[in-house]
Structures are given as C-alpha cells and as structure tokens.
SEFI-761840 format. One line per 3 residues: for each residue x, z, y of C-alpha. Coordinates in pm, whole numbers. Layout:
<vokols>
X:Z:Y; ...;
</vokols>
This chain:
<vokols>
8826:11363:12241; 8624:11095:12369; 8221:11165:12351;
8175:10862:12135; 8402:10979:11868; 8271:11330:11827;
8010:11428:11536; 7666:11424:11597; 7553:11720:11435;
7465:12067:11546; 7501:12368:11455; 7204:12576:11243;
7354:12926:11396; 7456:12825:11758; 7261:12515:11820;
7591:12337:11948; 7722:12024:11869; 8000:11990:11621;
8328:11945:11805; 8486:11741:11470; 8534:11374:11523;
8322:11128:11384; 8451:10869:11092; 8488:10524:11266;
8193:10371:11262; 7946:10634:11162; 7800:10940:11382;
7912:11239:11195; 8187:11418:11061; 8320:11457:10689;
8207:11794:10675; 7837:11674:10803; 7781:11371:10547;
8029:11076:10626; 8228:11147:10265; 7900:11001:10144;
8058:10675:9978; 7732:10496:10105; 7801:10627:10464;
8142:10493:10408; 8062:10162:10307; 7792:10177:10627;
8043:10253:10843; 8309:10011:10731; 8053:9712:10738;
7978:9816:11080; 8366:9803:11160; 8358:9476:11008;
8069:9305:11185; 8214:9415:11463; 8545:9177:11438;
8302:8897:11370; 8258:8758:11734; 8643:8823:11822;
8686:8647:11514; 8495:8346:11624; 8616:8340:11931;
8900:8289:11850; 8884:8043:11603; 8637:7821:11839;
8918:7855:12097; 9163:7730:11831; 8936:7500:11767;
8914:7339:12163; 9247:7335:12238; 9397:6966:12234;
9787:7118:12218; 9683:7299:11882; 9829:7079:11616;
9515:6897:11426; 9600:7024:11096; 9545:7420:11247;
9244:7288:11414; 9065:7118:11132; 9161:7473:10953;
8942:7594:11216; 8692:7380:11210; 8653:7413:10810;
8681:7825:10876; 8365:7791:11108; 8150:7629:10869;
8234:7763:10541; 8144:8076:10752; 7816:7937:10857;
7713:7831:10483; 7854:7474:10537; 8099:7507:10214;
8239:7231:9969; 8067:7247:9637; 8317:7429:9400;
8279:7166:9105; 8126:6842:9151; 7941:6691:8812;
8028:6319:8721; 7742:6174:8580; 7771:5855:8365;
7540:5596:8214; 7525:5733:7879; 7487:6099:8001;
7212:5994:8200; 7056:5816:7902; 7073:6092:7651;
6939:6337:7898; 6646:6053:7939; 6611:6031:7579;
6643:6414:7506; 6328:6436:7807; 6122:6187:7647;
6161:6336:7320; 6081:6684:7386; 5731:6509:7574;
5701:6321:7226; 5735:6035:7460;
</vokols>
C-alpha cells in the first residue's frame, strides 16, 4: 500500500503507525475516526474539489475548440458561468402600469402621503 493511502494514526501500546488504509480523502482509518459522518462528508468534499480544475479544463478546452459544434460550446460557455455565479434569474417579474401604480399608491398611503 502506497504511503499516502495508509492511516495516520499510531498506536497507544507500540507507538507504530496503523498499517489500515486511509478513507479517500481523509488521513485515517475507519477504525481511527473516518466513520465520523462529518469526516465523511470532509473527505468527499475534498474528493470533489478536487475534480473541479479537471472539470474546467475541460470544459474551457471544449469551449476553444472551433471543430466543437457551437451548440456544445455555448453549453460550455453557459456551464462556466453559471459555475462562476453568472446564472439566469429563475423567474423574471413583469411589471405593468397599474402594478406599478398600486404599489405607488399602497407607499404613499402607508406614509399618509
């Protein structure tokens, strides 16, 4: 087993590290606190954050390449910014005349206007 993989935890009797492996993502085994469902959430959001810049990466690449078809790359393009807070509003409000008016009228009444 590969260094990275193996618990971090030692031993209280023989002072020697734990030879279980570690639950991707986090530095310890099950038996030394990753069954902790906060350790697994940890260690799952780390997984995830890692994926980000692959994830990116790709897309930008997607997103540059003039023989991708320009429906996948406005996909793309719309992936990248509703990823960096750039989103279409979910429901847009039509205001009218007369809404605008009795909101105006329902304002200057409440100020005794």
């Amino acid at each position: 087993m590969e260094d990275a993989r193996r618990c971090t935890a030692k031993s209280k009797q023989s002072g020697e590290r734990c030879k279980n492996a570690s639950l991707r993502g986090a530095k310890t085994c099950r038996f030394h606190g990753s069954a902790a469902p906060q350790v697994k959430a940890a260690s799952a959001r780390r997984l995830l954050e890692e994926l980000v810049g692959p994830a990116l990466f790709q897309l930008r690449s997607i997103l540059e390449d003039l023989e991708t078809p320009p429906a996948v790359r406005l996909k793309a393009a719309c992936d990248i910014l509703d990823r960096m807070g750039y989103r279409a509003p979910a429901q847009v409000e039509v205001l009218t005349i007369g809404l605008v008016e009795r909101e105006i009228a329902r304002l200057e009444a409440e100020l005794g206007v």
